[in-house]
C-alpha positions as CSV (number, residue, x, y, z in Angstrom):
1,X,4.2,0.0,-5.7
2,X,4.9,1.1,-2.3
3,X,4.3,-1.5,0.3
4,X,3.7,-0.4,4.1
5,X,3.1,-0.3,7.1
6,X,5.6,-3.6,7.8
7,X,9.2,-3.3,6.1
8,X,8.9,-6.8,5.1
9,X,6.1,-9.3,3.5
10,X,5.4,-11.1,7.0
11,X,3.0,-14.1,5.2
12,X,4.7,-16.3,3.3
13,X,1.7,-17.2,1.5
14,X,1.4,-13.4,0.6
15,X,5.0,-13.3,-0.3
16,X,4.3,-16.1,-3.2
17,X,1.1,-14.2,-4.9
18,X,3.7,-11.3,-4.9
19,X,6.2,-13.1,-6.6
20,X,4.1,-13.9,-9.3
21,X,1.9,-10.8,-9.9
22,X,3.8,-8.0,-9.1
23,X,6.4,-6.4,-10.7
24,X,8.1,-4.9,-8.2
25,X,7.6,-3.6,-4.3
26,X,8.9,-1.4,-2.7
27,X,8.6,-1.5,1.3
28,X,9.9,1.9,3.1
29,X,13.1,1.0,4.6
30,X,15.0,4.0,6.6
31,X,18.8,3.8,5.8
32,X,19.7,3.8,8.8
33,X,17.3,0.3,9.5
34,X,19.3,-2.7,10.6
35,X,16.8,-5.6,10.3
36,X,17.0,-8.9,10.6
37,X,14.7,-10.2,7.9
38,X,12.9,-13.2,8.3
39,X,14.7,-15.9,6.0
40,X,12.1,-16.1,3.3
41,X,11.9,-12.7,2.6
42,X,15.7,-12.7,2.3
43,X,15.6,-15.4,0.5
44,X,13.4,-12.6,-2.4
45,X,16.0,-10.1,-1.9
46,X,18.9,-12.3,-2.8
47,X,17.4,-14.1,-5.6
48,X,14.9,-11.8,-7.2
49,X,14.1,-8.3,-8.2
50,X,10.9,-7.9,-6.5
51,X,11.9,-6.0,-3.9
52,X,13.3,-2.9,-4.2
53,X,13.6,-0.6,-1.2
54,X,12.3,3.0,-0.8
55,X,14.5,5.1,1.8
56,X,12.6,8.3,2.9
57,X,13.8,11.7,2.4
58,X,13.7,14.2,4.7
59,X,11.1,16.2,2.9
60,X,9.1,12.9,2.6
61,X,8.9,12.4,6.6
62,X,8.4,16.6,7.2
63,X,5.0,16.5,4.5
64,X,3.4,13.6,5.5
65,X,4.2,14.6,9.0
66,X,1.8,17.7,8.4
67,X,-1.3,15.1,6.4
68,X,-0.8,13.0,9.3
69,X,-1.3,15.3,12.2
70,X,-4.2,16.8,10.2
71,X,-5.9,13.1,9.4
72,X,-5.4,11.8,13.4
73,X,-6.9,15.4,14.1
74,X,-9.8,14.9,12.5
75,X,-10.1,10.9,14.1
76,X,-10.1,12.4,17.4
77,X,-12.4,14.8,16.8
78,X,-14.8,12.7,15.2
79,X,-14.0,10.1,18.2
80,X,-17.2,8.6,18.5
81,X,-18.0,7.6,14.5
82,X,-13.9,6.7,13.8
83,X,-13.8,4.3,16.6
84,X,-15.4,1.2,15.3
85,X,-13.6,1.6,12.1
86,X,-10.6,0.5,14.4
87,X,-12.4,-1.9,16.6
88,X,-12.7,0.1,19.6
89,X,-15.1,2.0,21.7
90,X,-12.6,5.3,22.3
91,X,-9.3,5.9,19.8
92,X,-8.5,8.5,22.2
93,X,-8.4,6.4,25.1
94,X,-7.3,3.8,23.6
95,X,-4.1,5.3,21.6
96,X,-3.4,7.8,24.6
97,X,-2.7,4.6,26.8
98,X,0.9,4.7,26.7
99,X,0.7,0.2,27.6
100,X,-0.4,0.2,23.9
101,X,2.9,2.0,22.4
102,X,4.1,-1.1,21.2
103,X,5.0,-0.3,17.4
104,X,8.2,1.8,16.4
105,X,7.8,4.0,13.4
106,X,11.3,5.2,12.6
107,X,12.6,8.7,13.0
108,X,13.6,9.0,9.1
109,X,9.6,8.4,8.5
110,X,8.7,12.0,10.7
111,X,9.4,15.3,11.6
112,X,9.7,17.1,14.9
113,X,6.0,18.1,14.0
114,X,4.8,14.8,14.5
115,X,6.6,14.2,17.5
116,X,5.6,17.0,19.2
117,X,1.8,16.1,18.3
118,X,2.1,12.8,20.1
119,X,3.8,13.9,22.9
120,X,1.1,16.6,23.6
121,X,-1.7,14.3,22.8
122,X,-0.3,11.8,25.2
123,X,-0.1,9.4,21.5
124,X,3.5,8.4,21.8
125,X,6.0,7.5,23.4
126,X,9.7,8.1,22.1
127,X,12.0,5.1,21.5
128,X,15.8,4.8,20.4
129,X,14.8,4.6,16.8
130,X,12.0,7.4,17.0
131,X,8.5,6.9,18.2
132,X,6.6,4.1,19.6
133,X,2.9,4.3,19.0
134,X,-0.4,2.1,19.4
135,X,-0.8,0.0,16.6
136,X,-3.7,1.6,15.0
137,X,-2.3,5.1,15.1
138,X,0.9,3.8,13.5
139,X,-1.0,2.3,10.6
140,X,-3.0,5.6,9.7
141,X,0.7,7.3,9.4
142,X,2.1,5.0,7.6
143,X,-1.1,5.3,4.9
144,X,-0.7,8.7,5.3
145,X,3.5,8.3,4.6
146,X,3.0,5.9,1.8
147,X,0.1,7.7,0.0
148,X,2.3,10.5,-0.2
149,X,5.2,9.1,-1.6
150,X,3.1,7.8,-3.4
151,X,1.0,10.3,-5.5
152,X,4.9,12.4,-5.7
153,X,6.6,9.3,-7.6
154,X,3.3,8.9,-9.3
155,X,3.0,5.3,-8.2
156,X,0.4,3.1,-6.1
157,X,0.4,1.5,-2.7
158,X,-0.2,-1.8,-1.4
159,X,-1.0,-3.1,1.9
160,X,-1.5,-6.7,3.3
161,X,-3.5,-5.4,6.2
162,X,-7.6,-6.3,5.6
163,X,-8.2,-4.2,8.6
164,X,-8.5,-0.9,7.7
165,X,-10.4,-0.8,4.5
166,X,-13.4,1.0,6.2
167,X,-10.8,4.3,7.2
168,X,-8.5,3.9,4.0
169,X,-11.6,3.9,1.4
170,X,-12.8,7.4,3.7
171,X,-9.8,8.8,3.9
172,X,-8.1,8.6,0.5
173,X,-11.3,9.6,-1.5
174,X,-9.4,11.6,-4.5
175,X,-7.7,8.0,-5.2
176,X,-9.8,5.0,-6.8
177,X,-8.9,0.9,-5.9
178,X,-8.4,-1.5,-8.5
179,X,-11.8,-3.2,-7.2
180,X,-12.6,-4.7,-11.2
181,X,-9.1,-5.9,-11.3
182,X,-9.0,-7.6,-7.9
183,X,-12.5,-9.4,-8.7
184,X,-11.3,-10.7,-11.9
185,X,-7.9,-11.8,-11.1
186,X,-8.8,-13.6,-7.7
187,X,-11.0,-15.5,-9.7
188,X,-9.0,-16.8,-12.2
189,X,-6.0,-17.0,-10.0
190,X,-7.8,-19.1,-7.7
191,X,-9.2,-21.5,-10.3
192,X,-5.8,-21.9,-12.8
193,X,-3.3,-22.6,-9.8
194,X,-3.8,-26.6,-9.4
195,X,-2.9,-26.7,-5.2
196,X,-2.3,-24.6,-2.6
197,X,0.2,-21.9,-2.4
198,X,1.3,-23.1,1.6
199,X,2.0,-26.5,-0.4
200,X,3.9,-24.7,-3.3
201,X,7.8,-24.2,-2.0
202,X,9.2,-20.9,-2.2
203,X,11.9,-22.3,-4.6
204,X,9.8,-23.1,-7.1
205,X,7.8,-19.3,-7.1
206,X,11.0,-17.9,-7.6
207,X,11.9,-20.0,-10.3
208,X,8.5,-19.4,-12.7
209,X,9.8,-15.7,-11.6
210,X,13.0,-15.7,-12.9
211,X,12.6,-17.3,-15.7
212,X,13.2,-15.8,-19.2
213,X,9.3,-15.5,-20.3
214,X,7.9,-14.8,-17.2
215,X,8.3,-10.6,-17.3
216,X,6.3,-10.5,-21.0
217,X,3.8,-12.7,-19.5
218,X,3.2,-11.0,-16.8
219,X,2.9,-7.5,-18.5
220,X,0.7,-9.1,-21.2
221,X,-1.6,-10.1,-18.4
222,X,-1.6,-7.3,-16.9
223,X,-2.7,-5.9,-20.2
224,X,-5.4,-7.8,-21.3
225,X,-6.8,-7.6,-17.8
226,X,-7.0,-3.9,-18.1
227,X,-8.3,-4.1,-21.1
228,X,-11.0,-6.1,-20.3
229,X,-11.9,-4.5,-17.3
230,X,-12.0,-0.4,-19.0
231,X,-14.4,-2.1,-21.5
232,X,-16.6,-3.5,-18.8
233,X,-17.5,-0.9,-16.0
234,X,-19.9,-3.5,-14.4
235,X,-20.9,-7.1,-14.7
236,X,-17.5,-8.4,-14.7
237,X,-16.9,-11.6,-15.1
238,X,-13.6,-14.0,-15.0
239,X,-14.8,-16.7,-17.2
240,X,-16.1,-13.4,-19.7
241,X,-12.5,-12.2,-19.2
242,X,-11.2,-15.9,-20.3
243,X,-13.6,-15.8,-23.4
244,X,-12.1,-12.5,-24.3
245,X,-8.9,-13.7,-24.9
246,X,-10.1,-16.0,-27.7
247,X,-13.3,-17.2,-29.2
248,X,-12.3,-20.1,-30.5
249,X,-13.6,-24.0,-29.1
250,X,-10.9,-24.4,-27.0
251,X,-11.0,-21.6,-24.9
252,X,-15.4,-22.0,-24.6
253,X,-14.7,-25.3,-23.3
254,X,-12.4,-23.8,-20.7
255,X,-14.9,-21.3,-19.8
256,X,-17.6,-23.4,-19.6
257,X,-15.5,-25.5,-17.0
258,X,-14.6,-22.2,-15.0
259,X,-18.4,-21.3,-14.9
260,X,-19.6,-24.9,-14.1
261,X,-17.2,-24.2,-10.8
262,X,-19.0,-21.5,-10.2
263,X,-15.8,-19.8,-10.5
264,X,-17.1,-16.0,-10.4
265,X,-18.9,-17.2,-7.0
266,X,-15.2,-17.7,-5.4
267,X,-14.4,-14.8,-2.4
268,X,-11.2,-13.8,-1.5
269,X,-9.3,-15.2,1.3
270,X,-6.3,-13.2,0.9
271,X,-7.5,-9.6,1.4
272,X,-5.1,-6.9,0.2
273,X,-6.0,-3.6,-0.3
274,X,-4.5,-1.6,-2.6
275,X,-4.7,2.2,-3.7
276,X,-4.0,3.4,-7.4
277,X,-3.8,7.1,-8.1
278,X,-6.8,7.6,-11.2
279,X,-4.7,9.3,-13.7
280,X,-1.9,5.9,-13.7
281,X,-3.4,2.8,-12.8
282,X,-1.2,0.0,-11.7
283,X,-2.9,-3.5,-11.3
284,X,-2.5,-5.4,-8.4
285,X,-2.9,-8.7,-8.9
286,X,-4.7,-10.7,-5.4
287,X,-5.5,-14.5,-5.5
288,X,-7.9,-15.7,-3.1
289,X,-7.8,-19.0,-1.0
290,X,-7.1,-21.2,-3.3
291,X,-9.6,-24.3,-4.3
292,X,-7.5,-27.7,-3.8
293,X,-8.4,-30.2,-6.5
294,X,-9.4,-28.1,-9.1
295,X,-7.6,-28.1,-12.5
296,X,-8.2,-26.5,-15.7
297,X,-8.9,-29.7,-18.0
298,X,-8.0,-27.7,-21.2
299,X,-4.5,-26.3,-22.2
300,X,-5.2,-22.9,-24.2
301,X,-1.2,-23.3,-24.6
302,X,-1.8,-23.8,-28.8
303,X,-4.1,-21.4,-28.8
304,X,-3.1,-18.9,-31.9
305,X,-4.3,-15.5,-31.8
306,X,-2.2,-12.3,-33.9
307,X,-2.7,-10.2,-30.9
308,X,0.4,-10.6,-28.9
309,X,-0.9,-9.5,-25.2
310,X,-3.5,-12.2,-26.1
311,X,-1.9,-15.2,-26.8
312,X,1.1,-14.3,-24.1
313,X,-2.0,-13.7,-21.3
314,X,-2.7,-17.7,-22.5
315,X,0.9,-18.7,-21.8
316,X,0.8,-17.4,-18.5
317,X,-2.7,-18.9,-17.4
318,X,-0.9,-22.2,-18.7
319,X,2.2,-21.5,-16.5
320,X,-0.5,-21.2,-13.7
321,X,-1.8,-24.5,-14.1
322,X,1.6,-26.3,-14.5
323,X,3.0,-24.9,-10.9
C-alpha cells in the first residue's frame, strides 16, 4: 500500500492502527533522502516489517510529472469551483505566492517537466533537494505520484491526510474507496479495543505484531471482512458482520452487547482515506476514536467453527480485547 504525501507516519496514534491492520506500507522514500526519523517511527523500522520503502524511478517521477501538470492544469482553470475544496478563495493566488513554498517535494519524485511548469506558473520555487511548493499543490502531486505507482505495481494507496477527500474522490473517479470496509471495521475496532490507543505503548503494538499468530489473523480478518462486505452492497452493519462469523449463543450475546452500544452509531475520529484500484481490492483497516470504558463482556475465543478464516477472525477480535 503506498503511503504519501509525508515519508513517515507523523501520528503516533496513526502509527499503532497501522501496526495492527496493515500488512505492509510503503512510504516513497528518494534514495538519495537522508532523514532523520522521528524515534517512533524508527522504532517500526527496526523492529517490524511494516514498513517497507518505495524509491522512485526515473520513469515513475517523468509520468506522473505529465498527470500532474495536466490535473493542476485543469485546478487552475476551474479556479473558482477547486478553490474551496482546498480551503481558499483563489488556488492561483494562493499557490503562486512564493511565502507559501514551504514544502520540498524531492527531485527523484519529478521531471524537468514539472519544474518547468512551476516555474512558469510562478508555483514553485526550487530548493537544494528539488522543488519547494505550497502545501496544497504538493499534496495533489504526490496523489497524482502515488496513484501512479500505484495502479503500475497494481497496489492501493493510503493517506493520513482528512483534507482532501472532496479533490481526491473527483479526481481519481476510475478508482473505488474501500467505504464498506472502513464503516465496518471502525466500528468493531472501536468497540473490541478496551482503552485508548494514546494510552496503549508503542511496545506493546509491536509485540501483538510480531507475534507468531498475528499475520494469519490478520489475513483471516481481512477475509471475512471482505466477504461480508461483497455479500452486502448496502445496509452494512458491524454487529451483522460479528453475527456472520458464527450463529451460535455466544456470539448473539456479543452482538447484542455491540448493538445495545449503539455500536454501528460510532463515527470515525481517525479519518484516512484510502484508494483501491477496482480490479484488486486491498482493505484498509481505520479505527475511529476509540470509546474508553467499553469492553466486550463475552470471549468468542472457544468459539468452534470448521471455516478457518472464521474462527481465526474470532481470535483476532479476542486479541483486540486483551490489548
Amino acid at each position: 500500500m503506498i503511503y504519501y504525501p509525508h515519508f513517515e507516519i507523523q501520528d503516533e496514534k496513526w502509527l499503532k492502527f497501522a501496526l495492527l491492520y496493515y500488512k505492509e506500507i510503503n512510504p516513497i522514500i528518494p534514495s538519495s533522502a537522508t532523514i532523520n526519523f522521528a524515534p517512533p517511527f524508527k522504532t517500526v523500522i527496526k523492529n517490524t516489517n511494516l514498513i517497507n520503502p518505495y524509491s522512485p524511478s526515473y520513469d515513475d517521477g517523468r509520468d506522473a510529472s505529465l498527470k500532474a501538470i495536466d490535473t493542476v492544469t485543469r485546478l487552475l482553470t476551474n479556479n473558482k469551483y477547486h478553490s474551496p475544496s482546498f480551503g481558499t478563495n483563489n488556488i492561483e493566488l494562493e499557490w503562486g505566492n512564493n511565502k507559501t513554498h514551504t514544502y520540498e517535494i524531492y527531485k527523484e519524485k519529478f521531471s524537468s517537466e514539472w519544474i518547468h511548469f512551476c516555474k512558469d506558473k510562478n508555483l514553485g520555487t526550487t530548493s537544494e533537494n528539488g522543488i519547494k511548493t505550497n502545501p496544497n499543490l504538493a499534496f495533489v502531486y504526490m496523489s497524482v505520484f502515488a496513484n501512479h505507482i500505484a495502479d503500475n505495481k497494481k497496489i492501493s494507496t493510503i493517506t493520513d491526510n482528512p483534507n482532501y477527500n472532496k479533490f481526491l474522490k473527483s479526481t481519481y473517479t476510475n478508482q473505488v474507496t474501500d467505504e464498506n470496509k472502513r464503516y465496518i471495521a471502525d466500528r468493531i475496532i472501536n468497540f473490541m479495543i478496551p482503552q485508548n490507543l494514546d494510552e496503549i505503548p508503542l511496545s506493546k503494538i509491536i509485540s501483538i505484531r510480531e507475534s507468531t499468530s498475528f499475520e494469519n489473523k490478520i489475513s483471516a480478518f481481512h477475509t471475512t471482512l471482505e466477504k461480508y462486505v461483497s455479500r452486502h452492497d448496502t445496509n452494512l452493519s458491524a454487529s451483522d458482520y460479528l453475527d456472520s462469523l458464527n450463529h451460535d449463543a455466544a456470539s448473539k450475546d456479543l452482538t447484542s452487547e455491540l448493538r445495545s452500544y449503539k455500536l454501528d452509531l460510532v463515527n470515525c475520529g481517525i479519518a484516512i482515506w484510502s484508494m483501491s484500484v477496482s480490479n484488486n481490492v486491498t482493505l484498509p483497516l481505520i479505527a475511529s476514536t476509540l470509546v474508553s470504558g467499553i469492553q466486550a463482556s463475552q470471549n468468542i475465543c472457544n468459539v468452534r467453527k470448521n471455516n478457518e478464516p472464521f474462527k481465526t477472525s474470532k481470535k483476532f477480535l479476542v486479541d483486540l480485547q486483551n490489548i
